[in-house]
N, C-alpha and C positions, 0 to 999 in steps of 0.2 A: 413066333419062334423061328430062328437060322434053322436047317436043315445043312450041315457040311459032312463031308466024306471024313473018314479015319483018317486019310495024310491031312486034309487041311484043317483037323482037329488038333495033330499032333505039331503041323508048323505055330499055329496057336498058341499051345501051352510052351512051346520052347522056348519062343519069345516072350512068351509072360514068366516063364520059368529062371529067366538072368535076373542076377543082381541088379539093382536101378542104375547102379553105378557104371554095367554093364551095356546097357540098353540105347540102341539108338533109334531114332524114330526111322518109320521103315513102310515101303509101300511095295507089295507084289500082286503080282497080275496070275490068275489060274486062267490056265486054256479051259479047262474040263466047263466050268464054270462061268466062262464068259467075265470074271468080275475083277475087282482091287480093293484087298482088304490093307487099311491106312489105317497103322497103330501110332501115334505122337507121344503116347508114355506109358508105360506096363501097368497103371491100374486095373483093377477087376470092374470090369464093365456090364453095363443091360445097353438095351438096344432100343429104337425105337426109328422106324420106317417111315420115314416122310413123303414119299415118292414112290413112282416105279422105279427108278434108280438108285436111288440112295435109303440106307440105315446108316443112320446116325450112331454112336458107342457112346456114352457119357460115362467118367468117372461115377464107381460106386461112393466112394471117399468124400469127393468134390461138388458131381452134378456136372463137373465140366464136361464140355466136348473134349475128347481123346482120340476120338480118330471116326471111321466109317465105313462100310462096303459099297463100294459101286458094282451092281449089275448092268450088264448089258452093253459092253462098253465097244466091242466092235461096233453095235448099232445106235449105242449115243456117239462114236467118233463117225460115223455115216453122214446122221442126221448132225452133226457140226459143220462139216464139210460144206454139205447142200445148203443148211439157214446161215451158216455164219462164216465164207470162205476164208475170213483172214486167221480164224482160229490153226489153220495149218501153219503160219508163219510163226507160230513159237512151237514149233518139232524144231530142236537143236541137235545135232547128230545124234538124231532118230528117240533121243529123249523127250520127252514131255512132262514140265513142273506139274505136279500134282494141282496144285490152285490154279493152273490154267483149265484146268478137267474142270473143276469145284464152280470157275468164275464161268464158264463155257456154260455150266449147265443152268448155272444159276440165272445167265442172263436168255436162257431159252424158256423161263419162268414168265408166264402171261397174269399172276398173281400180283396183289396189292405190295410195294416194298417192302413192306413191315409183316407181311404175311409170315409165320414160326414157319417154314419150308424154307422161303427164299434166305430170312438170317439165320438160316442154318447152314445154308450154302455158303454163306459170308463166310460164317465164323469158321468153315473149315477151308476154306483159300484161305486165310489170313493162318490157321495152324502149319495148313501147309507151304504157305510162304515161309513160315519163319523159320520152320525146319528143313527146309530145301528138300524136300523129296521129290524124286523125280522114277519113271516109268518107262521101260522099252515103250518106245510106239510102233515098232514093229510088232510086238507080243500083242499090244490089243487093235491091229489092225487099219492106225490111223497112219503106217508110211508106205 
């Protein structure tokens, strides 16, 4: 079980709170928190932690993946830097696409391809591609 403060309870429900028709997919970054919680569609969600970085959200509805939280993200954009230099060449004025976070971490995965952790990381670069979300990388300390 998540542990979140009362504001990042109540940014939560506001965004689950819009009409669908309302709804755009959406990624923000908490200082207090260190993390990026990535909603791709207003379903009601469970959770389930693959990582020390990442919680996965799966549609209640569906089963589908719908979004995730990344903890730690000053110190996975650390450790990218240092394993994987060229990861800095997709900060575009000082943005960074969500699926380059998702494919970044995925490929710092030392597991079997097929490994449920590593195509979970897939399959949320590929959400996050397709909805174009993007993150100050200033806010999480990668500029």
């Amino acid at each position: 079980m998540t542990v979140m403060s009362n504001e990042e309870f109540a940014k939560r429900m506001m965004l689950l709170a819009k009409p669908a028709s309302e709804f755009k997919p959406t990624a923000y970054y908490d200082s207090d928190g260190d993390c990026i919680e990535f909603l791709a569609k207003p379903d009601p969600f469970y959770e389930e932690r693959i990582d020390d970085l990442v919680t996965v959200y799966y549609s209640q509805k569906t089963g589908e993946v719908i979004g995730s939280l990344i903890k730690g993200v000053s110190k996975l954009a650390k450790r990218l830097a240092e394993r994987l230099p060229g990861f800095m060449i997709t900060i575009e004025d000082r943005r960074i696409r969500l699926e380059h976070l998702f494919l970044a971490g995925m490929w710092l995965q030392t597991s079997e391809p097929q490994a449920i952790h590593v195509l979970a990381y897939k399959k949320l670069a590929e959400i996050a591609e397709r909805t174009s979300v993007e993150v100050s990388a200033e806010l999480c300390g990668a500029a």
